[in-house]
C-alpha positions, -999 to +999 in steps of 0.1 A: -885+542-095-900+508-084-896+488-056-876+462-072-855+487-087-841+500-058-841+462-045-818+459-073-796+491-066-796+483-028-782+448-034-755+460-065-742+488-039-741+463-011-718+433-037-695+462-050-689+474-011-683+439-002-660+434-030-642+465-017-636+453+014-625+416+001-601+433-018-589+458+004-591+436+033-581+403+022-563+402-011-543+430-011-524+422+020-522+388+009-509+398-021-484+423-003-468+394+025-451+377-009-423+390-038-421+361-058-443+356-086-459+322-078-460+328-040-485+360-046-507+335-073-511+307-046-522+336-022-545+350-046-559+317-054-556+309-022-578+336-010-607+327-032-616+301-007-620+332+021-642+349-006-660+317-017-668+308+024-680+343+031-703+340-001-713+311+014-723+320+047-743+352+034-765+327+014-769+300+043-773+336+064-802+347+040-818+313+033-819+312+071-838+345+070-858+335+047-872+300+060-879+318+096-889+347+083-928+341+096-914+334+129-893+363+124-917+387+116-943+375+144-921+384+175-906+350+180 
């Protein structure tokens, strides 16, 4: 197995763990506070801005890494 092999199997474990937990975590007790039909689609909607702003963050988080990674890497 290559290294970007198990790059790619590191990263697909990490997004379905992180889906997991945005499920688990976030939609499903949104989903749970409402009865009515359109109540639980505006909070599932609704949470896809959480989702879409913690996606965000993990790219500005690894495009951060990425530009000071020579800084990083040389003890500051």
């Amino acid at each position: 197995m290559s290294n970007e092999e198990i790059t790619y199997i590191v990263g697909g474990g990490c997004g379905l763990a992180v889906l997991v937990a945005f499920v688990m975590l976030v939609l499903r007790p949104a989903l749970q506070s409402y009865s009515g039909f359109w109540p639980r689609l505006a909070a599932g909607f609704l949470s896809l801005y959480v989702l879409a702003t913690f996606v965000g963050l993990g790219v500005v988080g690894g495009l951060a890494i990425t530009w000071f990674w020579d800084r990083i890497e040389a003890g500051g």
